[in-house]
KEKE-952410 format. One record per residue (C-alpha): residue number from 1; residue in one letter; x, y, z. Coordinates in pm, 1 decimal, always signed. Layout:
% KEKE-952410
NUM;A;X;Y;Z
...
END
This chain:
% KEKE-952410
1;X;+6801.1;+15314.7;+7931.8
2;X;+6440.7;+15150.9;+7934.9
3;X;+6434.3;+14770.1;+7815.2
4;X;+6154.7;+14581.0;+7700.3
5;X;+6078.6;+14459.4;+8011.4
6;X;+6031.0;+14810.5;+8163.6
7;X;+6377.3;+14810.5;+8351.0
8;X;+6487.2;+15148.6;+8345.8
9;X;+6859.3;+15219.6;+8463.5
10;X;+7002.2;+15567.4;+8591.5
11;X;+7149.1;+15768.6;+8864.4
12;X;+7072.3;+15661.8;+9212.9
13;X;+6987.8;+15933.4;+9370.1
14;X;+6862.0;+15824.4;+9715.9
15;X;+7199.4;+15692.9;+9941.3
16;X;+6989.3;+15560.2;+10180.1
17;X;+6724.8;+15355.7;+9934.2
18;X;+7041.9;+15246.1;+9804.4
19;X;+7220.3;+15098.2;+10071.7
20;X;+6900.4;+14930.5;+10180.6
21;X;+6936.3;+14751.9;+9851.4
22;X;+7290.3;+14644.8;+9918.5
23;X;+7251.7;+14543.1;+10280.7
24;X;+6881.5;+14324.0;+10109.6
25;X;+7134.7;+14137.0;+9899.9
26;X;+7445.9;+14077.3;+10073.2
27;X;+7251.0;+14068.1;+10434.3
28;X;+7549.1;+14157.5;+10626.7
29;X;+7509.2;+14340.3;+11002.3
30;X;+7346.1;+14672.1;+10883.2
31;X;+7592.4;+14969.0;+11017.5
32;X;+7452.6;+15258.0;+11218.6
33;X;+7700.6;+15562.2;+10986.0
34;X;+7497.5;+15753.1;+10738.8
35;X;+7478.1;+15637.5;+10418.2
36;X;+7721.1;+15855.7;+10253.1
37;X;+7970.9;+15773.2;+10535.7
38;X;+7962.2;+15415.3;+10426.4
39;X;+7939.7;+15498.6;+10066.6
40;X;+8264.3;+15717.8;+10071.1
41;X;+8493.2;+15626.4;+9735.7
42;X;+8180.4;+15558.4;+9572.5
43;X;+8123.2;+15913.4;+9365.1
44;X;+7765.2;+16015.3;+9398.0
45;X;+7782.9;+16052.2;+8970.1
46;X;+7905.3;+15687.4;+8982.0
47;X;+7602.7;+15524.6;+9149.5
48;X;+7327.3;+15414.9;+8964.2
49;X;+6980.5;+15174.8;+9040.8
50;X;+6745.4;+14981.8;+8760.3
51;X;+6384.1;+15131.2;+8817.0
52;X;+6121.9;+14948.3;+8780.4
53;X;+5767.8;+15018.0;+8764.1
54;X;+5529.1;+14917.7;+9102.9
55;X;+5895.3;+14838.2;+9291.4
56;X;+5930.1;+14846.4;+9651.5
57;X;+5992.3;+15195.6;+9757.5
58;X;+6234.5;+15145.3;+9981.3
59;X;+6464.3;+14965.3;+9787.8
60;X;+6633.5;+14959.4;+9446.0
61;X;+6492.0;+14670.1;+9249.0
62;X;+6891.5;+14641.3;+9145.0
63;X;+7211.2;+14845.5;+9213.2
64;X;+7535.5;+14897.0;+9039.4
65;X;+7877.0;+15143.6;+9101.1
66;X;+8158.3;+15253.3;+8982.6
67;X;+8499.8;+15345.5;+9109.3
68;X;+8702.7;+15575.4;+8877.2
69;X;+9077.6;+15333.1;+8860.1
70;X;+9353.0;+15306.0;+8639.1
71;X;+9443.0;+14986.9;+8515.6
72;X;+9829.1;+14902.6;+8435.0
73;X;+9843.4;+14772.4;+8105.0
74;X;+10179.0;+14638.8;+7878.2
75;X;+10364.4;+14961.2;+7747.4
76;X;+10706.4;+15045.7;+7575.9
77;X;+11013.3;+14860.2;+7592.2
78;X;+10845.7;+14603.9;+7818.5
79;X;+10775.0;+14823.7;+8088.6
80;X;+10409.6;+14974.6;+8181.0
81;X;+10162.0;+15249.7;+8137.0
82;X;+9821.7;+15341.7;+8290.2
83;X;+9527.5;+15326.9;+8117.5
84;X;+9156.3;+15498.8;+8259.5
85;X;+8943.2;+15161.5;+8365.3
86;X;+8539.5;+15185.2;+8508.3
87;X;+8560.8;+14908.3;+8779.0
88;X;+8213.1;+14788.3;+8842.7
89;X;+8138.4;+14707.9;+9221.3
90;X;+7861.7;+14726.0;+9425.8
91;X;+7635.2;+14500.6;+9228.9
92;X;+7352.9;+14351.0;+9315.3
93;X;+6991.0;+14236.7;+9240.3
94;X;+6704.7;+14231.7;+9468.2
95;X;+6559.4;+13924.1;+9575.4
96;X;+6187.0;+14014.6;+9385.4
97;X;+6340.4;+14101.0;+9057.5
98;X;+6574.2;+13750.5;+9024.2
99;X;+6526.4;+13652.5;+8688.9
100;X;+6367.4;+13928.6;+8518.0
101;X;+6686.4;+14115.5;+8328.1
102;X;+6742.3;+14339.4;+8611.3
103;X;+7133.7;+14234.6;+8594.9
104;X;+7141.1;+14248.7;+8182.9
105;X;+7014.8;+14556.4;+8178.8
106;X;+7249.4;+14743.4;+8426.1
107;X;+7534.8;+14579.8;+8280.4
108;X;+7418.9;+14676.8;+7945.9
109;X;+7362.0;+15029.2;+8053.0
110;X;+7748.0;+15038.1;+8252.9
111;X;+7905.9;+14959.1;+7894.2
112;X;+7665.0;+15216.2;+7728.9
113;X;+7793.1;+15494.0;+7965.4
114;X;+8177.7;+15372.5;+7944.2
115;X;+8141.0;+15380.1;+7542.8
116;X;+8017.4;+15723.8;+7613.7
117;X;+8298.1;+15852.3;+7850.7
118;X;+8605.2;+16007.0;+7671.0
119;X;+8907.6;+15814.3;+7700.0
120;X;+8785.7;+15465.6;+7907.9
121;X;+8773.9;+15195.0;+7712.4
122;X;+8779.7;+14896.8;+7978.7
123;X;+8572.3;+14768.6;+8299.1
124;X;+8737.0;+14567.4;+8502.8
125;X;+8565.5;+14402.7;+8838.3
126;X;+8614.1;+14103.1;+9047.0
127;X;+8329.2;+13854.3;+9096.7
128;X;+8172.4;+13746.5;+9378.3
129;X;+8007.0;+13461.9;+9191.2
130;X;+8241.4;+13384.0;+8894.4
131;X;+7958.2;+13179.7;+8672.8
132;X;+7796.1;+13518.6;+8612.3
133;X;+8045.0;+13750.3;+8428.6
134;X;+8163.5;+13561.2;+8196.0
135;X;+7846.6;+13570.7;+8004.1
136;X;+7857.1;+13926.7;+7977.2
137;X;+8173.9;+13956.9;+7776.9
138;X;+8430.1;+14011.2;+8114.2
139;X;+8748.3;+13757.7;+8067.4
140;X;+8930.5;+13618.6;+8374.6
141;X;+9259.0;+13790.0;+8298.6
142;X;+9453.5;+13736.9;+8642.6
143;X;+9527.1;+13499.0;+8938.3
144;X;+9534.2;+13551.4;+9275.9
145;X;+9705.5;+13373.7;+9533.0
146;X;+9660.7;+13382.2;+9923.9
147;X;+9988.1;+13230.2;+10098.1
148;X;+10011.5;+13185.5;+10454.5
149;X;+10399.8;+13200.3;+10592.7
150;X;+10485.7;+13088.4;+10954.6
151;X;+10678.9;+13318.5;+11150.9
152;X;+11034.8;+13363.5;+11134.2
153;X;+11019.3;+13196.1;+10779.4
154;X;+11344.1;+13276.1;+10563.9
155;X;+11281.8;+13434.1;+10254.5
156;X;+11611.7;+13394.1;+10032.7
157;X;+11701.6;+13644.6;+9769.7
158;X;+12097.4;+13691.8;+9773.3
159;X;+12105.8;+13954.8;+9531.5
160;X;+11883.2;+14193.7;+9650.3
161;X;+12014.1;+14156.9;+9983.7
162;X;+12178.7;+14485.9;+9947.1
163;X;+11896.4;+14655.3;+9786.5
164;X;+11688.9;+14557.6;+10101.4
165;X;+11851.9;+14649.9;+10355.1
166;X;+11868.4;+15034.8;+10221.2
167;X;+11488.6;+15010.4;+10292.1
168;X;+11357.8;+15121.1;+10608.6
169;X;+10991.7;+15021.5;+10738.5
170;X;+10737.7;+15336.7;+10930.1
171;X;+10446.9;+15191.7;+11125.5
172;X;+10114.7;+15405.7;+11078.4
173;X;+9757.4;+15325.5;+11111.7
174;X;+9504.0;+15376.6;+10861.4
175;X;+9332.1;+15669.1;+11065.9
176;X;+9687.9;+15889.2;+11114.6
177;X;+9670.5;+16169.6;+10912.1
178;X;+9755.2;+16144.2;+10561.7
179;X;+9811.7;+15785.1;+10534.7
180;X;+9551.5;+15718.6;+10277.7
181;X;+9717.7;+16007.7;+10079.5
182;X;+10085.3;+15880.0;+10135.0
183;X;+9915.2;+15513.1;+10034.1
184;X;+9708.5;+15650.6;+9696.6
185;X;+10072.6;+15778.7;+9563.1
186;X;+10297.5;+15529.0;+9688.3
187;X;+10042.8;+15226.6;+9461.4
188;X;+10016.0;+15467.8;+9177.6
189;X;+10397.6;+15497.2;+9158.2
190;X;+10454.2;+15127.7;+9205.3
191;X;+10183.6;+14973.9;+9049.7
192;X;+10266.0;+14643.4;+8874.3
193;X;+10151.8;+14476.6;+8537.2
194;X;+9755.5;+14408.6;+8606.7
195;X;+9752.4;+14636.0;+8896.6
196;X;+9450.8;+14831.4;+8959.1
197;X;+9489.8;+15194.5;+9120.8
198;X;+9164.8;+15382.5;+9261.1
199;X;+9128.9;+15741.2;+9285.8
200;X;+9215.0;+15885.3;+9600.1
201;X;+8866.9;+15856.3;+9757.2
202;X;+8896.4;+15502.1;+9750.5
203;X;+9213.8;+15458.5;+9972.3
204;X;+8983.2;+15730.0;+10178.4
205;X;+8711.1;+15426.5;+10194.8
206;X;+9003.6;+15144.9;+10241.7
207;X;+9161.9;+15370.3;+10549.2
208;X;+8786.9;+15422.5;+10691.5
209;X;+8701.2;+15204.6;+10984.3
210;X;+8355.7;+15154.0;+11107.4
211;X;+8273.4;+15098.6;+11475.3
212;X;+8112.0;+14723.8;+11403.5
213;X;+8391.6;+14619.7;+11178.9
214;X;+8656.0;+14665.5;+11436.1
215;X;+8447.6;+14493.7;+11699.0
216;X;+8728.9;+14289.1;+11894.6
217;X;+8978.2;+14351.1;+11603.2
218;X;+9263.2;+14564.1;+11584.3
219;X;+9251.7;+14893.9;+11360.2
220;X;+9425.6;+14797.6;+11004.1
221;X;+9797.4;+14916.0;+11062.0
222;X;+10021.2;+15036.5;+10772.9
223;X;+10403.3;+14940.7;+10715.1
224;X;+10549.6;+15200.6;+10487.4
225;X;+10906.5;+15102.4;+10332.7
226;X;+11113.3;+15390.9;+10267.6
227;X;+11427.4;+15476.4;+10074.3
228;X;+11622.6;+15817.6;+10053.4
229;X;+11340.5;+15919.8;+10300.3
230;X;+11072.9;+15862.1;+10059.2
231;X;+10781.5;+15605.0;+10073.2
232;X;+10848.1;+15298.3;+9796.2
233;X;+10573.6;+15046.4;+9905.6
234;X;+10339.7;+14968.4;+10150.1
235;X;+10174.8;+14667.6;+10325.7
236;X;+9845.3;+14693.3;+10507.8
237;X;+9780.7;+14432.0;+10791.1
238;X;+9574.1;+14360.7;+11073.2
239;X;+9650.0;+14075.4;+11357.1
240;X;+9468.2;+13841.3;+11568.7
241;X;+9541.3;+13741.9;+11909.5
242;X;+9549.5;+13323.0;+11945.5
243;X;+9712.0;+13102.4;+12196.7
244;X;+9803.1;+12787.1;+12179.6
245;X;+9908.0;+12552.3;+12488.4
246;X;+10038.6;+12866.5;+12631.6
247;X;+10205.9;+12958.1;+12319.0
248;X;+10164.3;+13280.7;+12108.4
249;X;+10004.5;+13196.4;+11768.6
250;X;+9835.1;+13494.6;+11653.4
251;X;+9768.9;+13555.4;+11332.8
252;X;+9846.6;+13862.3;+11096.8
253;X;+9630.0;+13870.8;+10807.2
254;X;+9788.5;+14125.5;+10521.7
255;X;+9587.7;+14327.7;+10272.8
256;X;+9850.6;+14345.0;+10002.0
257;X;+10243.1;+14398.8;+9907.4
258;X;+10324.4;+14732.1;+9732.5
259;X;+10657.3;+14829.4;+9593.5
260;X;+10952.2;+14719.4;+9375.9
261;X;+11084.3;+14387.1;+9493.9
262;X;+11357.4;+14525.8;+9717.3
263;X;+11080.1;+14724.9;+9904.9
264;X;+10842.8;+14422.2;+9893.5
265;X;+11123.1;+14171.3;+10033.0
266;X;+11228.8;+14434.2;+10312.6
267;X;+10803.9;+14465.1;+10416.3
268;X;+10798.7;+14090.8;+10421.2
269;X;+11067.7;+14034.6;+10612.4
270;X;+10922.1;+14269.4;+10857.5
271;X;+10599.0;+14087.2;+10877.0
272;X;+10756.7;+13743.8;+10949.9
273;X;+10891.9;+13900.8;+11278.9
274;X;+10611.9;+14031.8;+11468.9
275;X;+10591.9;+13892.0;+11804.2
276;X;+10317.0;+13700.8;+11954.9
277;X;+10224.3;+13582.4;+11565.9
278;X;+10216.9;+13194.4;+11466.5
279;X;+10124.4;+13236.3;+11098.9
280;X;+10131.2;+13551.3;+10861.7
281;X;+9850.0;+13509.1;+10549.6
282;X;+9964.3;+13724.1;+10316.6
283;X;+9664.6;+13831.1;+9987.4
284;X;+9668.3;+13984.3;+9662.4
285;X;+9979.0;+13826.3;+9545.7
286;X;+10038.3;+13722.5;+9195.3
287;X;+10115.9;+13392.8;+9020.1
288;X;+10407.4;+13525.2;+8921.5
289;X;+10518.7;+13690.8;+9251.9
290;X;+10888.0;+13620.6;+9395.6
291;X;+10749.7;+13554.3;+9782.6
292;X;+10655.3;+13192.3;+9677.0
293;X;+11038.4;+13178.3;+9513.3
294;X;+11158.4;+13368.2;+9815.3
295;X;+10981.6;+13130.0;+10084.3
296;X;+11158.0;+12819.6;+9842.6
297;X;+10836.3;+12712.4;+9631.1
298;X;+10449.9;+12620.8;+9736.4
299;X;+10541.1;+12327.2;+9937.6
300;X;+10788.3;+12546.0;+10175.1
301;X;+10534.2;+12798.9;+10293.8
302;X;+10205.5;+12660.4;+10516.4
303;X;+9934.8;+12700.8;+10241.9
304;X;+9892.4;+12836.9;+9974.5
305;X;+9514.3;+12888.0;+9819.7
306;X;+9448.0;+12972.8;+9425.6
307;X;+9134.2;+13217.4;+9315.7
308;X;+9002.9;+13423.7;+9007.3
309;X;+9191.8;+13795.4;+9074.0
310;X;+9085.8;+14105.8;+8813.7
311;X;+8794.7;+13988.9;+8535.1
312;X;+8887.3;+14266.9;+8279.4
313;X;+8587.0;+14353.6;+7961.4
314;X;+8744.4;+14529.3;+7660.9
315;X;+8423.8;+14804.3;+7610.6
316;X;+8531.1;+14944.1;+7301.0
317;X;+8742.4;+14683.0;+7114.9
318;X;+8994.8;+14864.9;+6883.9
319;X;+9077.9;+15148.7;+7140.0
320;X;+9124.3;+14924.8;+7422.5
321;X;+9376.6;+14725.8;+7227.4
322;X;+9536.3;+15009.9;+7074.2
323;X;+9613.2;+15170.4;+7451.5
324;X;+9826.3;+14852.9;+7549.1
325;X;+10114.3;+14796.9;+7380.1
326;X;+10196.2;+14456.5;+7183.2
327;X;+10506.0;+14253.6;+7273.2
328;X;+10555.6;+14145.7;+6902.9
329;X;+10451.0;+14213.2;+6550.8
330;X;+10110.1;+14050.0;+6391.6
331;X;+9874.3;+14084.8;+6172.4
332;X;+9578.8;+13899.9;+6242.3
333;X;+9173.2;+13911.7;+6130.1
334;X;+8979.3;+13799.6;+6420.7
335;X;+8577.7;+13806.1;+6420.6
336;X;+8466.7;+13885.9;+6797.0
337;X;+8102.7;+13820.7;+6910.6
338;X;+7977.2;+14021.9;+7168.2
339;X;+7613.8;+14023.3;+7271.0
340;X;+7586.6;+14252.1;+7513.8
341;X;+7828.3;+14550.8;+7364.6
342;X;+7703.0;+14465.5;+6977.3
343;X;+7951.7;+14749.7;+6837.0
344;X;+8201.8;+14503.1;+6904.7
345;X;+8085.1;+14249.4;+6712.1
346;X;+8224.9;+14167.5;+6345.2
347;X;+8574.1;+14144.7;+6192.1
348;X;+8875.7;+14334.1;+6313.4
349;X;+9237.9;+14408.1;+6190.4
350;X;+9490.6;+14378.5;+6452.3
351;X;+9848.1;+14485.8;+6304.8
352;X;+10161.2;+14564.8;+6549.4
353;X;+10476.2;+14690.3;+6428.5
354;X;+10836.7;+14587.0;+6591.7
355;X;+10786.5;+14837.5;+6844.4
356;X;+10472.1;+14772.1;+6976.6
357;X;+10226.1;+15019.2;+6852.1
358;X;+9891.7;+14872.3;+6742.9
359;X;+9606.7;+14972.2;+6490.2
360;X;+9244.2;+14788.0;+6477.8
361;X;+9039.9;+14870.7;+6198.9
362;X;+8744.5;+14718.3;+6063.7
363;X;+8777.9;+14471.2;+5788.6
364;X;+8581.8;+14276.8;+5531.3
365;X;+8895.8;+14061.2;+5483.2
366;X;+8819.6;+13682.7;+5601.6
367;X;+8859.0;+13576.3;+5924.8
368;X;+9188.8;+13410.1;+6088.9
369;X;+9009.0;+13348.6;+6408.7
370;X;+8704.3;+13315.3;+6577.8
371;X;+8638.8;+13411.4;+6933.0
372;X;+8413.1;+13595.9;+7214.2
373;X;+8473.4;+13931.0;+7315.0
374;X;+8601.4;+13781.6;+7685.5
375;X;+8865.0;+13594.6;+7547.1
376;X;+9047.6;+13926.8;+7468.1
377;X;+8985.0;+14048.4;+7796.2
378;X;+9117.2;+13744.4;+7961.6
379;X;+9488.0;+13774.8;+7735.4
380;X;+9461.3;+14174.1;+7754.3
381;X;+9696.1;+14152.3;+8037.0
382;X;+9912.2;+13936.6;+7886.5
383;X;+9805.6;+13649.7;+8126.4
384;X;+9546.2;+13464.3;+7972.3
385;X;+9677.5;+13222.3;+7726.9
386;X;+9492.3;+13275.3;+7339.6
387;X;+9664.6;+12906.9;+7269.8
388;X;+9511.5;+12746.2;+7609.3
389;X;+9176.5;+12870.3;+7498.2
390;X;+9174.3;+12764.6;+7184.8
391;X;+9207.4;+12414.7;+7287.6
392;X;+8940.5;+12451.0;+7518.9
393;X;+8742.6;+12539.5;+7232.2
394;X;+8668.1;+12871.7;+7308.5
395;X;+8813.2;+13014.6;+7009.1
396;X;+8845.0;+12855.2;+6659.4
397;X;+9129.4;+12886.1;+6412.6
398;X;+9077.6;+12924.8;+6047.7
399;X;+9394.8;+13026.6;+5979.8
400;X;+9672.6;+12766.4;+6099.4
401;X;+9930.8;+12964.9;+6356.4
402;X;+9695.7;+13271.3;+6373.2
403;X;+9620.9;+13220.4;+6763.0
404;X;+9995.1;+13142.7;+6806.7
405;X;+10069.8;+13465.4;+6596.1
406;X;+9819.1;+13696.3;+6850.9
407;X;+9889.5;+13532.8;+7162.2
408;X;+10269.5;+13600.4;+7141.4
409;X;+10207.0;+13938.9;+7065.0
410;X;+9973.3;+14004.4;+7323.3
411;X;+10145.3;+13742.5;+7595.4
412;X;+10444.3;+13929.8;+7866.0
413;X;+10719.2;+13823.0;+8007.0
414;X;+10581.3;+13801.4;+8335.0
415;X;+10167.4;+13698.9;+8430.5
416;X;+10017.4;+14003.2;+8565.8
417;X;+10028.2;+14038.5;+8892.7
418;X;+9674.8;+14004.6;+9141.6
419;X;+9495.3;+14310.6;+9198.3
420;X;+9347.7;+14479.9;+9523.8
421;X;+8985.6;+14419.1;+9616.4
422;X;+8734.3;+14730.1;+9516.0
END
């Protein structure tokens, strides 16, 4: 795609030129593997730069990729199914071109080639700087919380007691053979509402340690629960040695919680009784997740942090919302404004039966609401609240009880839960 400015966007097809540009922006220590070693999960189709005339050769005057995920959307009878999502990572601009549409026009050209790709109808990323996305039609549509446990803490759930203790726990490390396998199937099985699942190079990239990011830590280790001797979740974790006065206070810093809540509560239990650890800070864990109930509510565990989880952008409007399925009936005319995908933009139909099934259809028929494209990818999930953002004015009624009317068809019974980092 070539803007007005010049900005041309399309396959990067240098790894090295490319990884200069990402170590230029995010000016981390530089790594001595090859470029494709440290670009592993990232497909080589899935990379692409913004060229721009007179640029530094060595660089990329901007940088974008994409890993190929599935995103787990509301389905039938109030369960789940997996829908094809683009999740944009590896973004960046180069210092010179600041300012100068670099960013617009790679985003612009991400939702051109998403339009174009047969059966993905949703990005999906999380932001490093959350001020930016928003503009660019991506709705926060998940939480994330970060809660840090002592050791030995008691996490109470009497009637799954049972269902617990039929779960056994496997140590691993990420670098035994097969675990990123064993890991890829074990998420996509046990994914969770708002879960994000990466194809299996990118559990490749997550199990992949380089030399001088294990400098004085220990390798990521791998907790596998098992039932009927088959793997049901997984935790990922890492610890730190500390003392304190003599005393043991390490800390074990945990990736994520995979699995149904008996396997979850049987890896957490496990984690809360390593020895030498003084605190356990567990990530990627939803607002609606049972450890904070387990541990007996916010105040009972040592901290627990809030941040912005999965920022979700619905690319093409009435097939995105037609691959989720609705929790009740509607029938609602809302006008969506989207600058940056403009085949978004006008009036749509959104009608759900009793069971769920959508259709969105272009309509001439006057409007019952009003409202940017990101507010539909921040309730997609069923987690961001149509009725909260009306009355932060950033949608409009015009008919009364037409928000009300969406949002409960489009709401779940649970908020979706945090996703993994990618």
């Amino acid at each position: 795609m070539m803007t007005e400015n010049r900005i041309r966007v399309d396959r990067a097809t240098d790894p090295d030129r490319y990884l200069a540009s990402d170590q230029t922006v995010w000016f981390q220590e530089a790594m001595a593997a090859p470029a494709e070693e440290q670009l592993i999960g990232v497909p080589e189709d899935q990379r692409f730069a913004a060229y721009v005339e007179g640029a530094d050769p060595a660089t990329y005057p901007g940088i974008y990729g994409v890993f190929p995920l599935t995103l787990t959307v509301p389905g039938p009878d109030a369960g789940t199914r997996q829908v094809p999502c683009a999740g944009l990572t590896w973004v960046g601009v180069h210092p010179d071109h600041r300012r100068t549409g670099v960013l617009t026009a790679m985003i612009r050209d991400h939702l051109e080639r998403v339009r174009d790709e047969e059966g993905t109808h949703v990005s999906a990323l999380h932001a490093s700087e959350p001020a930016i996305y928003g503009r660019y039609g991506y709705g926060l549509a998940s939480l994330e919380l970060e809660v840090t446990l002592g050791r030995g803490t008691t996490l109470t759930a009497p009637h799954l007691d049972h269902a617990a203790a039929a779960v056994t726990t496997q140590l691993a490390t990420v670098s035994d053979a097969g675990v990123a396998k064993r890991m890829h199937e074990c998420h996509l099985a046990a994914a969770g509402m708002g879960a994000v699942v990466g194809a299996a190079g990118y559990y490749a990239r997550v199990c992949h340690q380089l030399p001088e990011l294990l400098r004085d830590k220990e390798p990521w280790r791998v907790l596998f629960a098992r039932r009927d001797g088959a793997d049901v979740g997984f935790t990922m974790f890492r610890r730190t040695h500390k003392w304190e006065r003599a005393r043991p206070s390490g800390e074990l810093t945990v990736w994520a919680v995979v699995g149904d809540p008996a396997a979850q509560l049987a890896l957490l239990r496990r984690l809360v009784d390593f020895d030498l650890i003084g605190s356990v800070k567990v990530g990627t864990v939803g607002v609606d997740d049972p450890l904070v109930l387990w541990a007996g509510g916010p105040r009972s565990t040592a901290d627990v942090a809030t941040y912005d989880s999965l920022w979700v952008r619905l690319v093409d409007v009435p097939e995105a919302l037609q691959s989720r399925t609705f929790c009740a009936p509607c029938d609602v005319v809302v006008e969506v404004t989207d600058q940056t995908a403009p085949w978004n933009e006008g009036r749509w139909r959104i009608r759900a039966d009793a069971a769920g099934e959508a259709t969105v259809e272009r309509t001439s028929s006057e409007a019952d609401l009003r409202l940017g494209v990101a507010a539909l990818g921040a309730a997609y999930l069923g987690g961001g609240n149509l009725r909260a953002l009306q009355r932060a004015g950033l949608a409009e009624e015009a008919r009364p009880g037409a928000v009300a009317e969406l949002w409960r068809a489009m709401r779940t019974d649970v908020a979706p839960t945090a996703s993994v980092g990618f």
